[in-house]
C-alpha positions, -999 to 999 in steps of 0.1 A, spaced: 901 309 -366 913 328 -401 895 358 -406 898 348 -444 876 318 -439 849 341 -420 831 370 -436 823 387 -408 851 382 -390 865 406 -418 837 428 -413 845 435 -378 879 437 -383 874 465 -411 847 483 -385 879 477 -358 896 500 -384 868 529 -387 846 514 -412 810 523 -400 796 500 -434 807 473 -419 795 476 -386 760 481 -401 766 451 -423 771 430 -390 743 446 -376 716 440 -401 728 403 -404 729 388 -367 709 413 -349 674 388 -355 697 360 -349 705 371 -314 676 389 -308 657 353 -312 684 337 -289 681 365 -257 640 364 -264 637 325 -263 661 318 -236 650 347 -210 615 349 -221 615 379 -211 611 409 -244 621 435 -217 650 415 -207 658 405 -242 656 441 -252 679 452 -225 707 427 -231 703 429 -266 710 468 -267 741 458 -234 756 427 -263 759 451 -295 775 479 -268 798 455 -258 802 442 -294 812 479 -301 833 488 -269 855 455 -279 860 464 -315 900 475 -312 905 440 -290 886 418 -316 907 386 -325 885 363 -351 896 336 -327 860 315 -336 834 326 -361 818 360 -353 785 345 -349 800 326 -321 815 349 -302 786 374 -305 763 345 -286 792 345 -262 786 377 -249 751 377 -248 752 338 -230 772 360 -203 752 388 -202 725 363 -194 740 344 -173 751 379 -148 716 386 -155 707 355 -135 729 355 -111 713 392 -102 679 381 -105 662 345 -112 639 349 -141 599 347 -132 587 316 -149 560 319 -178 567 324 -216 542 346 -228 562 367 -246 581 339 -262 546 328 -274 538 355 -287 565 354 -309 566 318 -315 523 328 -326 539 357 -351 566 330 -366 556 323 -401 542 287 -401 546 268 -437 516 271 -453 501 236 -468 468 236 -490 451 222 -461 444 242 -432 439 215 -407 475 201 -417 485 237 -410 464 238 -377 490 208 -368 521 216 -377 515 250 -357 503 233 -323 532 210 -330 558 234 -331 538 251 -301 543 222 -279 576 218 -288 581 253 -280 568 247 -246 583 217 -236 618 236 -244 608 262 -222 603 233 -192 638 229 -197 663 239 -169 685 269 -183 713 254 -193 698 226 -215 676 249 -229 709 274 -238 722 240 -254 691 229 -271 685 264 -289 719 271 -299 722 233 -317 686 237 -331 677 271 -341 714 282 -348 725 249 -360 765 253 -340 784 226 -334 789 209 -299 823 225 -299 808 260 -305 778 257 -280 806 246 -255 825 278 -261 798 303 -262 783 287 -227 822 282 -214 813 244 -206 835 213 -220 822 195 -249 812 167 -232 787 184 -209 774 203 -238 769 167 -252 753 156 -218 729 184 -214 716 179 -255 710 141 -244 696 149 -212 674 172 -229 664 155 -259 652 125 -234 629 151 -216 615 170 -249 607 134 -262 588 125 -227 566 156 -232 558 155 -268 552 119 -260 527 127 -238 
């Protein structure tokens, strides 16, 4: 990956070289970005909070190693997929999603000049929000990344350190299962 071809890859390069602006730059750019990703996959804002303060330490501990060898967005989810996944392998995550709820609940919903149409389009994306979080981990990983973050198969497979093809496997697999229970 050029660094010329991604912005932030320069921006972390330039922070690599003492350049606290740029840093901050990053920062304010991807920090809702990844803070949505840890929230919605652990479901868990303690959790999330925790490995969001360990991914932008480890963002900042690797700053004189950084190679833009993928885009900066990318390799940002990278670490915090890892994170997780050590998290995990510590300590299975309790099921529930009320915290992921309650954020899904504070999510701006597009308002429509009708309320019931409103009413709908928020219990849709509520069920669709809990029939991703029926998901087993690693389709829900790849489901979120391709949806919410809009990455390629190629990228989802190099943030969760899986080959393309089971990236493509688990989408399918889950897309079969989010249609079952929305069909239901």
């Amino acid at each position: 990956m050029d660094a010329a071809v991604d912005p932030d890859a320069m921006l972390m390069l330039a922070y690599a070289r003492g350049d606290l602006a740029a840093f901050e730059a990053l920062y304010a750019k991807h920090r809702g970005t990844l803070y949505r990703f840890l929230l919605r996959s652990l479901r868990d804002s303690h959790r999330a909070d925790e490995l969001f303060q360990e991914t932008w330490s480890r963002v900042i501990a690797s700053r004189a190693r950084y190679q833009p060898q993928a885009k900066f967005s990318t390799w940002l989810l990278q670490i915090a997929h890892n994170l997780m996944v050590d998290s995990f392998r510590r300590q299975r995550p309790m099921a529930g999603g009320d915290e992921a709820e309650i954020a899904l609940a504070g999510a701006a919903v597009p308002e429509r000049e009708q309320p019931d149409h409103a009413l709908s389009e928020f219990e849709r994306r509520r069920g669709l929000q809990r029939a991703i979080e029926q998901l087993p981990d690693e389709q829900r990983t790849a489901v979120m990344l391709r949806l919410e973050h809009e990455l390629s198969l190629e990228e989802i497979a190099e943030i969760t350190g899986t080959g393309r093809e089971t990236v493509k496997s688990r989408l399918r697999y889950a897309m079969n299962k989010l249609r079952d229970v929305l069909a239901e």
